[in-house]
N, C-alpha and C positions, 0 to 999 in steps of 0.2 A: 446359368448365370443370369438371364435375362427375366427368366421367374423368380429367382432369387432378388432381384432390383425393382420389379413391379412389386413383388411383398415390402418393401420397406420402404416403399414409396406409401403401398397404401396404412402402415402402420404408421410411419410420420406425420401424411398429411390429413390424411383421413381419422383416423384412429387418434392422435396427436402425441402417441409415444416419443419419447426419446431413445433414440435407437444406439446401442453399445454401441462405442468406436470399434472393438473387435471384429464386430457385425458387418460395418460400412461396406459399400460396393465405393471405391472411390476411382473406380474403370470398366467398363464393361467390356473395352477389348485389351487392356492390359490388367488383371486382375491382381497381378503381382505389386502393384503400385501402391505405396505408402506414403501417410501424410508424416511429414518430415516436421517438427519443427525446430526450424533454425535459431532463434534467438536474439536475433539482429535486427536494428533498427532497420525497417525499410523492406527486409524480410523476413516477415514474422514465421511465415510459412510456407515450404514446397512440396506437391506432388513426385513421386520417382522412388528411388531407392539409393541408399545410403551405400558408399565406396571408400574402403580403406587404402590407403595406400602405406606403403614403408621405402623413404626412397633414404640413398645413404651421403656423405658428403661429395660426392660430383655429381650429385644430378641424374644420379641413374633411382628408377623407381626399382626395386628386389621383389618386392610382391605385394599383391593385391590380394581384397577378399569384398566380393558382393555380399552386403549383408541383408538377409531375409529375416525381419523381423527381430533384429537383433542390438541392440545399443554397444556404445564405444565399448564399456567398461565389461561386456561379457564377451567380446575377442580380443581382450588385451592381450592375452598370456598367450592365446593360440597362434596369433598372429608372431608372436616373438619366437614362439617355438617351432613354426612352420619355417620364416627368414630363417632361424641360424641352422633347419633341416638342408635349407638350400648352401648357406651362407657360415662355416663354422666360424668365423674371424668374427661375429656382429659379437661383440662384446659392451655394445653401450648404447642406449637411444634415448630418446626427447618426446615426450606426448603432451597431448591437452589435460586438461583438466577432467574433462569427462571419462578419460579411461581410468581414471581414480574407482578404487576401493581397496578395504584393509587386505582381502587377499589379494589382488593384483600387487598389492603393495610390497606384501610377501613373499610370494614366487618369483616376481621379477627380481627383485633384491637377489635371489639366490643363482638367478640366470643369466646375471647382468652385472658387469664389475663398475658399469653406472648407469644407473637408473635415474632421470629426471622426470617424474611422474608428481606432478602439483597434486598436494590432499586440497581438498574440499574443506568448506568451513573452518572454525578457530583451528589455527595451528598450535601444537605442543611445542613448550619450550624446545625439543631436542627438532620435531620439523620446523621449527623457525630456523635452529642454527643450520640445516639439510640444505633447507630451501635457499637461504642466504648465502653459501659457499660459493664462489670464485667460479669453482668445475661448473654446479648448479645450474647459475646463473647464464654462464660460457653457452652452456647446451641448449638450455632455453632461448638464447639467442640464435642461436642454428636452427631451431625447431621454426621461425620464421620463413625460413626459404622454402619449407614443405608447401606450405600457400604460394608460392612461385608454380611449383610444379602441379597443383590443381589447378589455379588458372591456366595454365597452359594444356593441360589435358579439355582445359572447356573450351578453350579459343579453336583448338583443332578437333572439333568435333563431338566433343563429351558431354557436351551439355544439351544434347541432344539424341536420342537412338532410335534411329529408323527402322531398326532390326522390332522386330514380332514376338512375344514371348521371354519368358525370363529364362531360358538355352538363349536364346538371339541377344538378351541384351547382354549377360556373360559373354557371349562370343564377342561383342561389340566392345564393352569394356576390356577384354584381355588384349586383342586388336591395336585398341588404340593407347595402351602401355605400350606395345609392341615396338608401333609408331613414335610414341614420343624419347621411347630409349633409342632409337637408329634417329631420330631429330637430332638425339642429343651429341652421339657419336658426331654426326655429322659437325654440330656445330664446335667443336675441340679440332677436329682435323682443319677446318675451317680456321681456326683461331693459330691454328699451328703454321698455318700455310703464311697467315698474313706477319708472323712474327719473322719466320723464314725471310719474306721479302722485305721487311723492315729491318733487317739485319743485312741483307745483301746490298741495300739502298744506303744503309749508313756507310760501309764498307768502302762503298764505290763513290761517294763523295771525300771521305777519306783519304782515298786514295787520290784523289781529284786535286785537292787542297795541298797534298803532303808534292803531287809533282809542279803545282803553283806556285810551293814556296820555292821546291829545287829549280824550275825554271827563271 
Protein backbone atom coordinates (compact mmCIF):
# COMPACT_ATOMS: atom_id res chain seq x y z
CA UNK A 1 0.00 0.00 0.00
CA UNK A 2 2.67 2.35 0.91
CA UNK A 3 4.46 1.69 -2.56
CA UNK A 4 1.45 1.98 -4.03
CA UNK A 5 1.05 5.96 -2.48
CA UNK A 6 4.83 6.80 -3.11
CA UNK A 7 3.76 5.92 -6.95
CA UNK A 8 1.06 8.41 -7.12
CA UNK A 9 2.61 10.72 -5.33
CA UNK A 10 5.40 10.70 -7.75
CA UNK A 11 2.85 10.56 -10.91
CA UNK A 12 0.87 13.50 -9.54
CA UNK A 13 3.51 15.79 -8.50
CA UNK A 14 6.41 14.86 -10.27
CA UNK A 15 5.16 13.59 -13.48
CA UNK A 16 1.86 15.95 -13.12
CA UNK A 17 -0.71 13.33 -14.13
CA UNK A 18 -4.11 13.22 -13.15
CA UNK A 19 -4.55 10.23 -11.20
CA UNK A 20 -8.17 8.20 -11.63
CA UNK A 21 -10.28 8.60 -8.72
CA UNK A 22 -10.57 4.64 -8.96
CA UNK A 23 -6.69 4.79 -8.47
CA UNK A 24 -6.80 7.23 -5.16
CA UNK A 25 -5.05 6.02 -1.79
CA UNK A 26 -7.50 8.13 0.11
CA UNK A 27 -5.93 6.06 3.57
CA UNK A 28 -2.89 4.38 4.10
CA UNK A 29 -4.06 2.73 7.24
CA UNK A 30 -7.78 2.33 6.45
CA UNK A 31 -7.69 1.53 2.59
CA UNK A 32 -11.35 0.73 2.59
CA UNK A 33 -12.11 4.44 2.87
CA UNK A 34 -14.22 6.36 0.42
CA UNK A 35 -14.61 9.91 -0.76
CA UNK A 36 -18.28 10.30 -0.17
CA UNK A 37 -19.95 13.17 -1.75
CA UNK A 38 -22.53 14.43 0.21
CA UNK A 39 -24.38 17.20 -1.58
CA UNK A 40 -24.98 19.66 1.19
CA UNK A 41 -24.34 23.10 1.75
CA UNK A 42 -21.60 23.17 4.15
CA UNK A 43 -20.61 19.49 3.32
CA UNK A 44 -19.79 19.22 0.18
CA UNK A 45 -17.60 16.11 1.10
CA UNK A 46 -16.61 13.15 3.43
CA UNK A 47 -14.09 10.51 3.89
CA UNK A 48 -15.59 6.84 5.38
CA UNK A 49 -18.10 4.75 4.03
CA UNK A 50 -21.52 4.84 3.33
CA UNK A 51 -24.39 2.91 5.91
CA UNK A 52 -27.92 1.97 5.07
CA UNK A 53 -30.23 1.76 7.41
CA UNK A 54 -34.06 0.50 7.34
CA UNK A 55 -35.75 1.34 10.48
CA UNK A 56 -39.62 0.69 10.75
CA UNK A 57 -42.41 2.95 12.40
CA UNK A 58 -41.13 2.93 16.28
CA UNK A 59 -37.92 3.45 15.97
CA UNK A 60 -36.46 0.15 15.80
CA UNK A 61 -33.52 0.07 12.95
CA UNK A 62 -34.46 -3.94 11.06
CA UNK A 63 -31.22 -3.94 9.18
CA UNK A 64 -28.41 -2.44 8.01
CA UNK A 65 -25.85 -2.80 5.09
CA UNK A 66 -22.21 -1.37 4.84
CA UNK A 67 -21.78 -0.32 1.43
CA UNK A 68 -18.34 -1.06 -0.44
CA UNK A 69 -18.20 0.82 -3.17
CA UNK A 70 -21.71 0.90 -3.93
CA UNK A 71 -24.42 3.71 -4.49
CA UNK A 72 -28.09 4.07 -2.99
CA UNK A 73 -29.87 2.87 -6.02
CA UNK A 74 -27.80 -0.60 -6.51
CA UNK A 75 -28.93 -1.83 -2.85
CA UNK A 76 -32.39 -0.75 -3.13
CA UNK A 77 -34.00 -3.90 -3.98
CA UNK A 78 -31.52 -6.16 -1.86
CA UNK A 79 -31.83 -4.29 1.01
CA UNK A 80 -35.90 -4.82 0.75
CA UNK A 81 -35.48 -8.20 0.15
CA UNK A 82 -32.92 -9.08 2.74
CA UNK A 83 -35.69 -6.74 5.65
CA UNK A 84 -38.77 -8.77 4.49
CA UNK A 85 -36.11 -12.14 4.57
CA UNK A 86 -36.03 -11.25 8.30
CA UNK A 87 -39.35 -9.24 8.59
CA UNK A 88 -42.41 -11.05 6.32
CA UNK A 89 -44.99 -8.21 7.52
CA UNK A 90 -42.60 -5.10 5.62
CA UNK A 91 -45.21 -4.56 3.11
CA UNK A 92 -44.44 -0.74 2.45
CA UNK A 93 -41.49 1.66 2.81
CA UNK A 94 -40.24 5.38 2.19
CA UNK A 95 -36.74 6.17 0.35
CA UNK A 96 -34.59 9.10 -0.99
CA UNK A 97 -34.50 9.97 -4.03
CA UNK A 98 -31.28 8.56 -4.88
CA UNK A 99 -32.41 4.85 -4.54
CA UNK A 100 -34.40 5.88 -7.81
CA UNK A 101 -34.10 3.86 -11.00
CA UNK A 102 -36.71 2.40 -13.71
CA UNK A 103 -35.81 -1.06 -12.40
CA UNK A 104 -35.97 -0.45 -8.72
CA UNK A 105 -38.99 1.26 -9.70
CA UNK A 106 -40.25 -2.02 -10.99
CA UNK A 107 -39.37 -4.81 -8.54
CA UNK A 108 -40.21 -2.79 -5.76
CA UNK A 109 -43.80 -2.02 -7.11
CA UNK A 110 -44.21 -5.79 -7.25
CA UNK A 111 -42.61 -6.47 -3.57
CA UNK A 112 -44.32 -3.69 -2.00
CA UNK A 113 -48.12 -3.01 -1.60
CA UNK A 114 -46.42 0.72 -1.27
CA UNK A 115 -43.66 1.96 -2.52
CA UNK A 116 -42.63 5.76 -2.06
CA UNK A 117 -39.56 5.85 -4.21
CA UNK A 118 -39.22 9.77 -5.72
CA UNK A 119 -38.25 9.47 -9.70
CA UNK A 120 -35.55 11.64 -10.60
CA UNK A 121 -36.04 14.53 -13.18
CA UNK A 122 -39.42 15.53 -15.19
CA UNK A 123 -42.20 13.55 -13.79
CA UNK A 124 -44.77 11.74 -16.12
CA UNK A 125 -48.26 12.67 -16.02
CA UNK A 126 -49.20 9.38 -14.23
CA UNK A 127 -45.75 9.98 -11.64
CA UNK A 128 -47.04 13.26 -10.90
CA UNK A 129 -50.69 11.84 -10.08
CA UNK A 130 -48.23 8.79 -7.85
CA UNK A 131 -46.15 11.31 -6.26
CA UNK A 132 -49.07 13.71 -5.30
CA UNK A 133 -51.43 11.02 -3.48
CA UNK A 134 -52.43 11.53 0.14
CA UNK A 135 -50.59 7.69 0.94
CA UNK A 136 -47.53 9.14 -1.09
CA UNK A 137 -47.04 12.08 0.46
CA UNK A 138 -48.32 10.51 4.31
CA UNK A 139 -45.00 8.22 3.66
CA UNK A 140 -42.85 10.79 2.59
CA UNK A 141 -43.52 12.32 5.65
CA UNK A 142 -42.46 9.39 7.79
CA UNK A 143 -39.40 9.01 5.82
CA UNK A 144 -38.14 12.29 7.95
CA UNK A 145 -37.71 10.63 11.29
CA UNK A 146 -35.12 8.12 9.40
CA UNK A 147 -32.71 11.38 9.89
CA UNK A 148 -33.74 11.16 13.57
CA UNK A 149 -32.35 7.84 13.91
CA UNK A 150 -28.89 8.49 12.01
CA UNK A 151 -28.29 11.29 14.14
CA UNK A 152 -28.75 9.50 16.89
CA UNK A 153 -26.53 6.43 15.75
CA UNK A 154 -23.69 9.65 15.28
CA UNK A 155 -24.39 11.21 18.67
CA UNK A 156 -23.69 7.75 20.36
CA UNK A 157 -20.70 6.94 18.59
CA UNK A 158 -21.06 6.44 14.75
CA UNK A 159 -19.54 9.08 13.60
CA UNK A 160 -16.64 7.93 14.58
CA UNK A 161 -14.87 4.01 14.44
CA UNK A 162 -11.91 3.20 16.39
CA UNK A 163 -12.18 -0.22 15.28
CA UNK A 164 -9.18 -1.13 12.49
CA UNK A 165 -10.08 -2.59 9.14
CA UNK A 166 -13.36 -2.91 7.22
CA UNK A 167 -14.34 -6.62 9.63
CA UNK A 168 -13.67 -3.87 12.70
CA UNK A 169 -15.64 -1.17 11.16
CA UNK A 170 -18.85 -3.78 10.32
CA UNK A 171 -18.32 -5.13 13.70
CA UNK A 172 -18.52 -1.53 15.01
CA UNK A 173 -21.52 -0.54 12.84
CA UNK A 174 -23.66 -3.72 13.75
CA UNK A 175 -22.70 -2.92 17.56
CA UNK A 176 -23.87 0.08 17.53
CA UNK A 177 -27.58 -0.77 15.85
CA UNK A 178 -27.33 -3.19 18.47
CA UNK A 179 -27.03 -0.38 21.02
CA UNK A 180 -29.39 2.10 19.72
CA UNK A 181 -32.39 -0.60 19.42
CA UNK A 182 -31.90 -1.64 23.46
CA UNK A 183 -31.52 2.71 23.71
CA UNK A 184 -34.59 2.53 22.07
CA UNK A 185 -36.47 -0.22 24.09
CA UNK A 186 -35.30 1.31 26.99
CA UNK A 187 -36.65 4.67 26.20
CA UNK A 188 -40.60 3.10 25.68
CA UNK A 189 -40.37 1.33 29.07
CA UNK A 190 -39.17 4.61 30.31
CA UNK A 191 -42.08 6.36 28.73
CA UNK A 192 -44.27 3.59 30.05
CA UNK A 193 -43.25 3.99 33.55
CA UNK A 194 -43.67 7.76 33.60
CA UNK A 195 -47.29 7.51 32.14
CA UNK A 196 -47.95 4.66 34.87
CA UNK A 197 -47.09 7.37 37.49
CA UNK A 198 -48.94 10.16 35.88
CA UNK A 199 -51.92 8.15 36.24
CA UNK A 200 -51.34 7.04 39.76
CA UNK A 201 -50.81 10.94 40.75
CA UNK A 202 -54.00 11.84 38.91
CA UNK A 203 -55.79 9.19 40.61
CA UNK A 204 -54.72 10.09 44.19
CA UNK A 205 -55.58 13.69 43.82
CA UNK A 206 -58.72 12.54 42.66
CA UNK A 207 -59.31 10.88 45.22
CA UNK A 208 -57.98 13.68 47.46
CA UNK A 209 -60.62 16.29 46.05
CA UNK A 210 -63.62 13.69 45.81
CA UNK A 211 -62.96 13.21 50.04
CA UNK A 212 -62.61 17.34 50.20
CA UNK A 213 -65.87 17.59 48.88
CA UNK A 214 -67.45 14.67 51.13
CA UNK A 215 -65.74 16.21 54.14
Amino acid sequence: MLIDNIEQIDRRVLQGQIIPHHEKVLSIFEPHTEWICKGKAGVAVELGLRVCVIEDQYQFILHHKVMEKQTDDQIAVSMIEETQALFPDLKGASFDKGFHSPDNQSILSKQLDLLALPRKGKLSQQARVIEGSEVFRKARRKHSAVESAINALEVHGLDYCPDRGIQGFKRYVALAIVSRNVQRIGAILQKREQTRIQRRNKKRWKLRYILKLAA
